[in-house]
TORMIDO-992608 format. One line per field, with one value per residue (C-alpha): x, y, z; residue number from 1; residue in one letter. Coordinates in nm, 2 decimals. Layout:
N
c1	(X;...);
c2	(Y;...);
c3	(Z;...);
resi	(NUM;...);
resn	(a;...);
REM end
This chain:
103
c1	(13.10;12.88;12.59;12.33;12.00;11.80;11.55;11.29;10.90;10.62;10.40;10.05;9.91;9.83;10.15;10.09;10.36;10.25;10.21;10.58;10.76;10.58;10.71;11.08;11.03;10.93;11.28;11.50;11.39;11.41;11.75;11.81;12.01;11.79;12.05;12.30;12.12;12.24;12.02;11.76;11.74;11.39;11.24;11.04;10.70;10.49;10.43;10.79;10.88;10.64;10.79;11.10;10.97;10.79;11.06;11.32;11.12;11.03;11.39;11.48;11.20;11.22;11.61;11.74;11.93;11.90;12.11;11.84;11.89;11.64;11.80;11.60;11.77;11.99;11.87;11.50;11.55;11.79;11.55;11.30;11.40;11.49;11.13;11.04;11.32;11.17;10.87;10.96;11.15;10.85;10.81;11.14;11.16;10.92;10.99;11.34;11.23;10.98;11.32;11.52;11.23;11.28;11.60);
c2	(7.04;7.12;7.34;7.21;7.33;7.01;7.10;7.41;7.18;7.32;7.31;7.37;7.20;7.46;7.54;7.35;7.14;6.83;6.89;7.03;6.80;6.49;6.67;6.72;6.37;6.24;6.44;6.30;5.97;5.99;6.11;5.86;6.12;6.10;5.94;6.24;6.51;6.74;7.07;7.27;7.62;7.81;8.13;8.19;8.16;7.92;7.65;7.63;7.61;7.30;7.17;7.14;6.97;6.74;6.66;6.61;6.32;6.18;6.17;6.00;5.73;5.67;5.72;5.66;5.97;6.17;6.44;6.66;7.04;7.33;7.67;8.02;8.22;8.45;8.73;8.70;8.77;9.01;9.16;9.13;9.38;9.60;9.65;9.67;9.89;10.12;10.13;10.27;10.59;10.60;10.93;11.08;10.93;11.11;11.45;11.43;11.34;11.66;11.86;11.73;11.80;12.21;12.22);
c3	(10.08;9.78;9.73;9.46;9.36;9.29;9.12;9.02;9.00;8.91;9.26;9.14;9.46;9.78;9.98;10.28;10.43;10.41;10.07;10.00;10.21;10.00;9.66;9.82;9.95;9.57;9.42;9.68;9.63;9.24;9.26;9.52;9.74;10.07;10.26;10.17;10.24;10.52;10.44;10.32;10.35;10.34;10.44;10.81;10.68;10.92;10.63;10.58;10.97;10.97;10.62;10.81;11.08;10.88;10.67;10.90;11.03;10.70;10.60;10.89;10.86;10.47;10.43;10.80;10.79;11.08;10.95;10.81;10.95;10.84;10.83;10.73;10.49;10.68;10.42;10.41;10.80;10.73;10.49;10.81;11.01;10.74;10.67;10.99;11.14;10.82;10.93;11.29;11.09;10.81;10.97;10.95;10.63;10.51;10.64;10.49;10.16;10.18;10.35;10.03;9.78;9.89;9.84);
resi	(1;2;3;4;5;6;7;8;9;10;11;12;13;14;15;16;17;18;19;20;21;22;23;24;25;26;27;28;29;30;31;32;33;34;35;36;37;38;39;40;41;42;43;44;45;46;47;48;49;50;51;52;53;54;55;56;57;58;59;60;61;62;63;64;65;66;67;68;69;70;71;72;73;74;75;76;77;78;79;80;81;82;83;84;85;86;87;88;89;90;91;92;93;94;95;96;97;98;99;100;101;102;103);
resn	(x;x;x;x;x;x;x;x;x;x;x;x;x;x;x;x;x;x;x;x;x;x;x;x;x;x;x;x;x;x;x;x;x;x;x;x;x;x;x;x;x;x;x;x;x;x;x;x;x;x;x;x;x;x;x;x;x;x;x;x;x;x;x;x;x;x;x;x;x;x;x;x;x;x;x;x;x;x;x;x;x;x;x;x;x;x;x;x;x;x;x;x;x;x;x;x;x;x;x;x;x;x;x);
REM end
């Protein structure tokens, strides 16, 4: 299995999903590769969910490849509930900086 980055475009156009899945939809079919892919890997945001959506069912009606699965990056989640597990110790955080600061 190979791991390629396609592409980095220029998206001047607002970041709605219809609007990336037609761009990814325009690369794949340049580089005539729609039939191969078997991935693409984003981050949770609700545009992206529905970009995965949307795509999936455009690469299955313009390439007939039914293959299509949308993962979220494992470390933008990961990075997630960092940030939020922070925020529940900001507190304590904060006094043990102050604590540290005295000494």
């Amino acid at each position: 299995m190979h791991r390629i980055l396609l592409d980095l475009i220029p998206f001047n156009q607002t970041h709605t999903a219809i609007n990336q899945s037609e761009t990814i939809i325009e690369l794949l079919k340049e580089m005539t590769i729609g039939h191969k892919i078997l991935g693409i890997m984003t981050d949770n945001a609700s545009n992206m969910i529905a970009m995965g959506r949307i795509l999936k069912d455009k690469i299955n009606d313009k390439f007939n490849n039914q293959n299509l699965q949308h993962f979220c990056c494992g470390a933008h989640v990961l990075n997630i509930i960092v940030e939020e597990g922070i925020k529940l110790i900001s507190k304590e955080i904060s006094k043990a900086r102050e604590f540290s600061i005295k000494l």
